[in-house]
VEXZA-38660 format. One record per residue (C-alpha): residue in one letter; y, z, x. Coordinates in Angstrom, 2 decimals, always signed. Layout:
REM VEXZA-38660
SITE   resn         y         z         x
SITE      A         Y         Z         X
...
END
This chain:
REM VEXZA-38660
SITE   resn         y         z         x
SITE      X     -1.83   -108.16    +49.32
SITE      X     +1.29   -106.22    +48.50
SITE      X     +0.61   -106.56    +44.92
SITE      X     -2.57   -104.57    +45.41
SITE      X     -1.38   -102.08    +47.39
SITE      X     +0.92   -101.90    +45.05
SITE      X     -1.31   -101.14    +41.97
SITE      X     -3.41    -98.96    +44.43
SITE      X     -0.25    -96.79    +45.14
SITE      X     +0.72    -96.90    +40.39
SITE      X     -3.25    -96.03    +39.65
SITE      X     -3.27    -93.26    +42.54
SITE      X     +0.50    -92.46    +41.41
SITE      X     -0.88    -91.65    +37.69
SITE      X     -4.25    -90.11    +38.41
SITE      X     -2.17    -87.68    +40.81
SITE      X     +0.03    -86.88    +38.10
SITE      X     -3.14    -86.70    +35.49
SITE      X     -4.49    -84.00    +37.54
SITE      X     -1.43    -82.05    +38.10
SITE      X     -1.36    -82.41    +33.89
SITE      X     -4.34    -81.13    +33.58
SITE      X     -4.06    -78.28    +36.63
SITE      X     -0.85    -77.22    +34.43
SITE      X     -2.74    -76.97    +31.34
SITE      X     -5.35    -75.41    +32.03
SITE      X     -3.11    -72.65    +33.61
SITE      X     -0.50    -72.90    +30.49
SITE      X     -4.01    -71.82    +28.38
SITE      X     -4.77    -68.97    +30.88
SITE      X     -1.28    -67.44    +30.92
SITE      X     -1.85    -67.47    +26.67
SITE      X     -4.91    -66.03    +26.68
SITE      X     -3.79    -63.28    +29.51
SITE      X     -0.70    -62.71    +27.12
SITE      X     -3.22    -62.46    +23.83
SITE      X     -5.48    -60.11    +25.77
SITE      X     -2.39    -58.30    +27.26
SITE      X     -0.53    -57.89    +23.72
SITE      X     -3.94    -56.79    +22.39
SITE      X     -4.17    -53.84    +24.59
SITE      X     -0.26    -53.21    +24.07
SITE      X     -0.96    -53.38    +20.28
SITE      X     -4.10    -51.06    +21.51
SITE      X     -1.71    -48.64    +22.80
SITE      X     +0.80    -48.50    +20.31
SITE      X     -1.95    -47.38    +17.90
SITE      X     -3.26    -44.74    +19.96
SITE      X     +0.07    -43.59    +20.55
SITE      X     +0.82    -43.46    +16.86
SITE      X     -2.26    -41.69    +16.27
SITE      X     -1.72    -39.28    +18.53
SITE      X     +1.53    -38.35    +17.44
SITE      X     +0.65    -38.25    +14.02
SITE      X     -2.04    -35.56    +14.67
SITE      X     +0.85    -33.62    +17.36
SITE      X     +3.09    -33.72    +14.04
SITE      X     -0.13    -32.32    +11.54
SITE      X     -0.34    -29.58    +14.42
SITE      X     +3.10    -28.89    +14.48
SITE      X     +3.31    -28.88    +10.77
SITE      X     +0.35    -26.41    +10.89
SITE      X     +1.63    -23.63    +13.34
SITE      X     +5.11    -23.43    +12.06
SITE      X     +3.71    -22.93     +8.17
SITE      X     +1.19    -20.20     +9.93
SITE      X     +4.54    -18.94    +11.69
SITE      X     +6.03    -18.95     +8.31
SITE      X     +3.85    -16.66     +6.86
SITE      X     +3.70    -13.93     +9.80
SITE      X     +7.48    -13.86    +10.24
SITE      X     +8.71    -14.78     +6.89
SITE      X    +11.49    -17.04     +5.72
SITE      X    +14.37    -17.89     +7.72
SITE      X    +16.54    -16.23     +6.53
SITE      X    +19.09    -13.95     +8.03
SITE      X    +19.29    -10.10     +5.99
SITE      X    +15.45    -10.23     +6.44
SITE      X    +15.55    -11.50     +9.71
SITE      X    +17.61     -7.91    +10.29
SITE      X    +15.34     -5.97     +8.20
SITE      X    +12.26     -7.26    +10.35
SITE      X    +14.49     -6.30    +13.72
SITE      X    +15.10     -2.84    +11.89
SITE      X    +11.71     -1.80    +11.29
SITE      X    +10.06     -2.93    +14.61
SITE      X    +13.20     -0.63    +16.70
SITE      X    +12.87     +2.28    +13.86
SITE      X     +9.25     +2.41    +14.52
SITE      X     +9.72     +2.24    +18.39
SITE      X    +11.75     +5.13    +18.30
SITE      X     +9.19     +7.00    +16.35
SITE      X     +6.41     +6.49    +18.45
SITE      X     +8.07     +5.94    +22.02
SITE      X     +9.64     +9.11    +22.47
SITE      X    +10.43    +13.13    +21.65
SITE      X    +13.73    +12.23    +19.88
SITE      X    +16.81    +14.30    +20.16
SITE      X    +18.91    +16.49    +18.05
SITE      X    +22.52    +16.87    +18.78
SITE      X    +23.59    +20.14    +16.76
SITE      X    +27.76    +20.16    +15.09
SITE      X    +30.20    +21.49    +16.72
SITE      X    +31.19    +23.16    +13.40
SITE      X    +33.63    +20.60    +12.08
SITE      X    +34.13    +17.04    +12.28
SITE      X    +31.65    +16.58    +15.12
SITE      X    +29.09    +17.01    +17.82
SITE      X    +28.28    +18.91    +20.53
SITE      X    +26.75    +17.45    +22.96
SITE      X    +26.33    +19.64    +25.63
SITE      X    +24.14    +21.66    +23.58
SITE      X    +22.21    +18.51    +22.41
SITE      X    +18.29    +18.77    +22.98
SITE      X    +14.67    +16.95    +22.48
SITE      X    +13.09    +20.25    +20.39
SITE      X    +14.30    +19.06    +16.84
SITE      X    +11.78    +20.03    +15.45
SITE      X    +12.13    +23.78    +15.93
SITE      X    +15.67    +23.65    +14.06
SITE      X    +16.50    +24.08    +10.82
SITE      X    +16.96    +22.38     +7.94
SITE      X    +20.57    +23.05     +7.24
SITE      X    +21.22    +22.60    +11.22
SITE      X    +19.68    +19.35    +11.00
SITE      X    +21.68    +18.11     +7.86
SITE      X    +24.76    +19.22     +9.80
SITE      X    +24.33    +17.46    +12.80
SITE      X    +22.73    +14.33    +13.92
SITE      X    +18.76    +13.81    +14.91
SITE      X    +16.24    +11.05    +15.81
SITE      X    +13.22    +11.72    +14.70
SITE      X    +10.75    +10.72    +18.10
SITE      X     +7.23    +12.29    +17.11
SITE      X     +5.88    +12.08    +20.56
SITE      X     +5.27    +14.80    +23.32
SITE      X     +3.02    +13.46    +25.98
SITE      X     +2.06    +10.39    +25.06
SITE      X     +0.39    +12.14    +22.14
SITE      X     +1.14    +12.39    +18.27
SITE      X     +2.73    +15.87    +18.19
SITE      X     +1.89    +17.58    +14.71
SITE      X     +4.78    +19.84    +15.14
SITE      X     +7.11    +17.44    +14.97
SITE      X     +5.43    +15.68    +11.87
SITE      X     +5.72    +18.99    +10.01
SITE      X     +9.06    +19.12    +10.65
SITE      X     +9.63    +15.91     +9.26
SITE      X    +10.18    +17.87     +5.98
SITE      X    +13.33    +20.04     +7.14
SITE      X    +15.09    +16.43     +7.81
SITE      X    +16.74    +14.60     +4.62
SITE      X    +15.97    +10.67     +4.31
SITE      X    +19.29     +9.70     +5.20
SITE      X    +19.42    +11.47     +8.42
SITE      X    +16.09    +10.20     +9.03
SITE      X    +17.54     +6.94     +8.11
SITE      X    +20.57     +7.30    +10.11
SITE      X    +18.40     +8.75    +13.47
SITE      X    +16.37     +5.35    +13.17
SITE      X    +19.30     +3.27    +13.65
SITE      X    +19.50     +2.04     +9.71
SITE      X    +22.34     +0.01     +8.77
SITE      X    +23.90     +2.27     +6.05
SITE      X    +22.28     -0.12     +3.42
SITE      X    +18.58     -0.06     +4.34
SITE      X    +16.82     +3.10     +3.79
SITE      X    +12.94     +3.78     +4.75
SITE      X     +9.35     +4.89     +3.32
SITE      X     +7.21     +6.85     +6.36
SITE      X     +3.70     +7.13     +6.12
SITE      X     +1.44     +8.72     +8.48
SITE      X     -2.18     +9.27     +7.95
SITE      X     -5.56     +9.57     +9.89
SITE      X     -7.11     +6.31    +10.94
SITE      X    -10.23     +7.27    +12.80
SITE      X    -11.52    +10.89    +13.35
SITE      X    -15.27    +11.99    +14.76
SITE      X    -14.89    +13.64    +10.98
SITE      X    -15.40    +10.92     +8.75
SITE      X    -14.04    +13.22     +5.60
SITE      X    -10.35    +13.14     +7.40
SITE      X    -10.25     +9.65     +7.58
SITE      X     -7.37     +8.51     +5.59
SITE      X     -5.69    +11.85     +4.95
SITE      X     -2.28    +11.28     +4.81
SITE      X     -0.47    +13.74     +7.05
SITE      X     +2.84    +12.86     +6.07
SITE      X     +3.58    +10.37     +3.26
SITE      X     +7.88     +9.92     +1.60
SITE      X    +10.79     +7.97     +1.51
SITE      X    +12.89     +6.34     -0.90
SITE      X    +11.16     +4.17     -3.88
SITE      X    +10.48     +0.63     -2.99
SITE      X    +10.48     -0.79     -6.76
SITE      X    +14.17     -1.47     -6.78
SITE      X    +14.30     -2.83     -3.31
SITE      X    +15.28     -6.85     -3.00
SITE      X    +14.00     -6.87     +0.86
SITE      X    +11.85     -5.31     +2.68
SITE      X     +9.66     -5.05     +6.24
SITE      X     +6.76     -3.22     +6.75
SITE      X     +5.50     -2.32    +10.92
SITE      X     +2.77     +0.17    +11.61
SITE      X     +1.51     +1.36    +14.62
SITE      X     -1.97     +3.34    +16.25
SITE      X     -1.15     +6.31    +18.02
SITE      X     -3.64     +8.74    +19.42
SITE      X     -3.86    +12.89    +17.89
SITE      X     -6.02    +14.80    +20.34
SITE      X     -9.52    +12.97    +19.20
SITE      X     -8.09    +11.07    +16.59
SITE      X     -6.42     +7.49    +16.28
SITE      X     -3.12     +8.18    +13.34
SITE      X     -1.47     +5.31    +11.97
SITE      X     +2.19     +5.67    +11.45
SITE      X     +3.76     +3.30     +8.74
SITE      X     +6.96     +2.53     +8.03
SITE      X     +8.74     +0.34     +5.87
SITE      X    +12.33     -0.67     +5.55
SITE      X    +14.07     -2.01     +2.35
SITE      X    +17.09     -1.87     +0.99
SITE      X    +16.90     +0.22     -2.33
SITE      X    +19.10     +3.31     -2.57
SITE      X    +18.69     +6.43     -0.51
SITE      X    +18.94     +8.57     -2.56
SITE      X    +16.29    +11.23     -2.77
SITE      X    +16.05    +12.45     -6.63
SITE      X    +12.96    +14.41     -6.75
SITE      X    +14.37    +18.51     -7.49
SITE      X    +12.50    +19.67    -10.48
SITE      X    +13.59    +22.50    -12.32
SITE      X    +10.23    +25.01    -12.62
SITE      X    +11.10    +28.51    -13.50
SITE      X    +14.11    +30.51    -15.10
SITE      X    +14.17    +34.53    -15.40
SITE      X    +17.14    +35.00    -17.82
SITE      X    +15.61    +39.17    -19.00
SITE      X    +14.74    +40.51    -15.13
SITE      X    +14.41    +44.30    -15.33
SITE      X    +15.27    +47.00    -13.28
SITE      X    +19.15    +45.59    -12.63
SITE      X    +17.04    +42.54    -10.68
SITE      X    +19.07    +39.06    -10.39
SITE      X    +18.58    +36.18    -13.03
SITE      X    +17.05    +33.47    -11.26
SITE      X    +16.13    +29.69    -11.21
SITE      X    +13.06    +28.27     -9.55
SITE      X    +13.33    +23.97     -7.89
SITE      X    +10.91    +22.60     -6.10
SITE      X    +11.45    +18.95     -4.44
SITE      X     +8.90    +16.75     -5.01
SITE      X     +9.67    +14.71     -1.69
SITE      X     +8.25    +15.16     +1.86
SITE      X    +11.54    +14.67     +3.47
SITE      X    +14.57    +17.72     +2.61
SITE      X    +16.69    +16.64     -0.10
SITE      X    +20.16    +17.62     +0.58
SITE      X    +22.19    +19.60     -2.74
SITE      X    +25.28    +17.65     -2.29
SITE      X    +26.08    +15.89     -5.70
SITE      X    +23.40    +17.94     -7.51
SITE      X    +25.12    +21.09     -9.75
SITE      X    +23.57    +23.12    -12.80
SITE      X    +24.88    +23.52    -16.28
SITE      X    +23.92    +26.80    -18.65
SITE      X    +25.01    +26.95    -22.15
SITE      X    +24.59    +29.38    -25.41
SITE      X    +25.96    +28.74    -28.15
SITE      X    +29.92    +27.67    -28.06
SITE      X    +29.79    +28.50    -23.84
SITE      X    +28.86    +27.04    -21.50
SITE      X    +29.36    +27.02    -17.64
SITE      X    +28.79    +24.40    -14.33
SITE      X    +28.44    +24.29    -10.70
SITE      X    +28.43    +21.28     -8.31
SITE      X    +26.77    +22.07     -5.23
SITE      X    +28.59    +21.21     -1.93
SITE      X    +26.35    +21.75     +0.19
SITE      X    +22.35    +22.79     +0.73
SITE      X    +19.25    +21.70     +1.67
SITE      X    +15.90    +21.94     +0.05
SITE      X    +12.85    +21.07     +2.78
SITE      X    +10.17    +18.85     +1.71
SITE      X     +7.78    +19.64     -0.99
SITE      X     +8.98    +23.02     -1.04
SITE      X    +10.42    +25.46     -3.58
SITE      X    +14.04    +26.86     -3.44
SITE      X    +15.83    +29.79     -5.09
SITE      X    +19.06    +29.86     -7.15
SITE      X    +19.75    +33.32     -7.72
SITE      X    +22.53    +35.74     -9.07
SITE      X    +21.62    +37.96     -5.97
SITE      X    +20.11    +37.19     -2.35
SITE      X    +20.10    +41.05     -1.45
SITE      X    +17.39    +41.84     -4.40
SITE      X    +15.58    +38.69     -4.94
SITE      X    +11.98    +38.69     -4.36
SITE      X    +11.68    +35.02     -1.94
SITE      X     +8.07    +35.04     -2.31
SITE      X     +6.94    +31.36     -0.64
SITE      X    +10.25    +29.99     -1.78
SITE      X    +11.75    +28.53     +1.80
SITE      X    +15.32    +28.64     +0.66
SITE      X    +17.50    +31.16     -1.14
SITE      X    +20.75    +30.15     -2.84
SITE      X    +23.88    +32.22     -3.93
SITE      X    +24.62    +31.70     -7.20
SITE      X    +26.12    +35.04     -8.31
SITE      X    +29.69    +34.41     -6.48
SITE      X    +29.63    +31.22     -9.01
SITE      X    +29.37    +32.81    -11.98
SITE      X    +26.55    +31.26    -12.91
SITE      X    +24.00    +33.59    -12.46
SITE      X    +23.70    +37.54    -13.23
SITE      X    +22.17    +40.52    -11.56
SITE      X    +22.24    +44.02    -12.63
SITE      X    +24.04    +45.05    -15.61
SITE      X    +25.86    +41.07    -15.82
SITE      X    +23.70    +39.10    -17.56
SITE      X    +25.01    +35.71    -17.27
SITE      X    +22.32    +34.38    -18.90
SITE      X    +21.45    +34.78    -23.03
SITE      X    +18.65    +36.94    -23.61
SITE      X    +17.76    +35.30    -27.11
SITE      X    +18.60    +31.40    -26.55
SITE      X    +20.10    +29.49    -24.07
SITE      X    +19.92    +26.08    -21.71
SITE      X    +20.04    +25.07    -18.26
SITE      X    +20.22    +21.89    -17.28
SITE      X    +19.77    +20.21    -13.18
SITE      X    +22.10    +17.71    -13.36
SITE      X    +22.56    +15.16    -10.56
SITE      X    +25.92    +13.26     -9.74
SITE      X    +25.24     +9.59     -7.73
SITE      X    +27.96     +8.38     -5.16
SITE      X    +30.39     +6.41     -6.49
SITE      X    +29.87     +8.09    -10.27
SITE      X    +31.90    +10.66    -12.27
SITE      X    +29.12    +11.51    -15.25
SITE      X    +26.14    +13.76    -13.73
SITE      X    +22.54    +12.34    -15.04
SITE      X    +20.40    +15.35    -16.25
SITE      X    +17.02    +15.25    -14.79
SITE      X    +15.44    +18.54    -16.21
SITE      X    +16.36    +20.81    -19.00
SITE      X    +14.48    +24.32    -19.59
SITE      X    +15.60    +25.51    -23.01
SITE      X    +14.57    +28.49    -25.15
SITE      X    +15.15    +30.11    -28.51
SITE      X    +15.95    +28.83    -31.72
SITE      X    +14.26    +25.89    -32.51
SITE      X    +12.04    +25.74    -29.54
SITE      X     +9.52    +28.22    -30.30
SITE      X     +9.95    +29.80    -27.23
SITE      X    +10.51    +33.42    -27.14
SITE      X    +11.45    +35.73    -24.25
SITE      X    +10.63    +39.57    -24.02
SITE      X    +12.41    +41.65    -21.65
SITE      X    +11.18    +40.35    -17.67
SITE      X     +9.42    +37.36    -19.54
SITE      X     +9.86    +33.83    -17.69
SITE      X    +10.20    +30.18    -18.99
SITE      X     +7.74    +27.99    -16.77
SITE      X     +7.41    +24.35    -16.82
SITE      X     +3.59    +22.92    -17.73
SITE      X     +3.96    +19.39    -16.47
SITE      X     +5.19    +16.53    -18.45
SITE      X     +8.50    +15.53    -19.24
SITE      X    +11.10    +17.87    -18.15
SITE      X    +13.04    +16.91    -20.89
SITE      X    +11.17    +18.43    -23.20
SITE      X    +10.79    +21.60    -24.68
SITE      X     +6.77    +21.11    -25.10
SITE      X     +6.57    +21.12    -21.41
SITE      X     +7.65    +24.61    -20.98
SITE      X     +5.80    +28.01    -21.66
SITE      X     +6.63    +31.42    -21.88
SITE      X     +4.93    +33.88    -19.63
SITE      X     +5.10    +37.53    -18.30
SITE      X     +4.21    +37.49    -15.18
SITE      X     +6.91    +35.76    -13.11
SITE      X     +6.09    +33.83     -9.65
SITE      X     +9.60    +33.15     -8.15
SITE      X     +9.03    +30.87     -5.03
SITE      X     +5.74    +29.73     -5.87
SITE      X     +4.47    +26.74     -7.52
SITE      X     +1.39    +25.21     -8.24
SITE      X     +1.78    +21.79     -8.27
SITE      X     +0.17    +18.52     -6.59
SITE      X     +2.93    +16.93     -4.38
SITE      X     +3.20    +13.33     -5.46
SITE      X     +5.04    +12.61     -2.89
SITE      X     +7.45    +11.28     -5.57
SITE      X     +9.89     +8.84     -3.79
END
């Protein structure tokens, strides 16, 4: 009887422990197959995640190539010359400017400084120091763009804020006008040449002219500022009537070249004689004077008048200065930092040259190379301070 229960107690004993067995494998396969299905939705998520950060990184790739192009490389000097040209132009087109005249040596005065630049002279405005603001009530004031040509390119340079090493091109020209024959007229258009510049920045902005919408341009580089665009157009070496000997230049820039560094040579024969100009300033697509006499020279449209009689170098009267027969003069120009003067034009006559003058008889260049003796003509009637030439807005 005890045996039995016995066995009763082993059988129930094993199928107990059977059925825990097979309670705990049943669950052991559950718990694998909830792992499976849970590191298939981890593996799931990983994927997604690496997709999605694969496209962020095509975006981001994207933008900062687009970002490249807009604000160029990184790279510091142009990274100045961008900041340069976006405050130049700001001053242009945000204000009046100012002009703060010399105090008639070393430096300023200030208490006589004021916003009308534009009604000041050239010389005044070589002297002292302007910025060049070309707005009067909100509005493009024209006045002030005309007078763009009585400032010199390094003034207008300096007014902008230019390190001494950048230099600038200004363009300004009609963008939209009821009158569809303005549109594009340039109203102002010079600088310094942009071929030998190894950086620049261009910025423009739309201002509004009365009715019209004008675009103002400007570009900063770092090429040279010097403006070398005088050209030698006329000499009188015979005047009659005891008038002065004279020589025509007109500058083939919008903005005033300044005389400094520039000087003229004449030579006959075995003589010959110089002078370096000091100072002077020659507006903007203008023509200037050089004469043996400012009491008796006729100015006609010239817009400056220079003593050259005190020199030497020039005649008037009964001292001709100048040979009658044959003789050269030369526009030479001396750059900073140089001892030999570069000649950029040369009017010669007699001898060789074919080119003959009577008595009140001029020498007039043609066009061409200034160089050259085929680009000059002899004529009778004389036309001191006027040229006709096409600016071309030479930079």
């Amino acid at each position: 009887m005890n045996h039995t229960k016995t066995n009763r107690l082993e059988t129930t004993i094993c199928l107990a422990t059977f059925m825990t067995s097979l309670v705990v494998v049943r669950r052991m396969e559950e718990a694998d197959w909830t792992r499976l299905r849970n590191d298939e939705r981890a593996l799931t998520a990983v994927i997604e995640f690496l997709s999605a950060f694969t496209l962020f990184l095509m975006i981001l790739t994207a933008f900062m190539s687009l970002a490249q192009l807009e604000m160029g490389s990184n790279d510091t000097e142009i990274d100045q010359v961008d900041q340069a040209v976006v405050s130049g132009l700001d001053r242009l087109t945000s204000s009046s400017g100012w002009f703060v005249p010399s105090d008639g040596g070393e430096g300023f005065d200030h208490a006589n400084s004021t916003k009308d630049w534009h009604v000041q002279s050239a010389s005044a405005l070589e002297k002292g120091r302007v910025q060049t603001g070309l707005m009067e009530n909100n509005q493009l004031d024209m006045e002030r763009v005309s007078a763009l040509s009585n400032v010199t390119l390094a003034s207008f340079s300096q007014g902008l804020g230019l390190d001494e090493d950048l230099t600038a091109f200004l363009r300004i020209s009609i963008h939209a006008s009821h009158d569809e024959s303005r549109i594009g007229l340039n109203l102002f258009e010079g600088g310094a040449d942009l071929n030998s510049a190894r950086m620049a920045s261009t910025a423009s902005s739309t201002v509004r002219a009365g009715s019209e919408l004008i675009l103002i341009t400007l570009e900063v580089h770092d090429a040279n500022r010097g403006n070398e665009n005088l050209i030698l157009t006329e000499v009188m070496a015979r005047p009659i009537s005891g008038g002065p000997e004279w020589i025509e230049v007109y500058n083939d820039n919008a903005f005033a070249t300044s005389l400094y560094g520039w000087s003229f040579n004449t030579s006959s024969g075995s003589t010959s004689n110089e002078v370096l100009l000091q100072q002077g300033v020659i507006s903007g697509q203008s023509v200037a004077l050089f004469t043996g006499s400012l009491t008796t020279q006729e100015q006609g449209n010239a817009s400056q008048m220079f003593d050259l009689g005190q020199y030497g170098l020039l005649g008037t009267g009964s001292m001709n200065l100048l040979d009658d027969g044959a003789g050269t003069v030369e526009l030479r120009f001396t750059r900073p930092g140089q001892i030999n003067p570069v000649t950029y034009a040369k009017a010669e006559w007699g001898g060789k040259t074919g080119l003959l003058m009577n008595l009140n008889q001029v020498i007039v260049w043609e066009g061409g190379s200034t160089m050259s003796s085929s680009s000059w003509s002899v004529q009778s009637n004389s036309t001191p301070g006027d040229v006709f030439l096409e600016p071309s807005n030479a930079s």
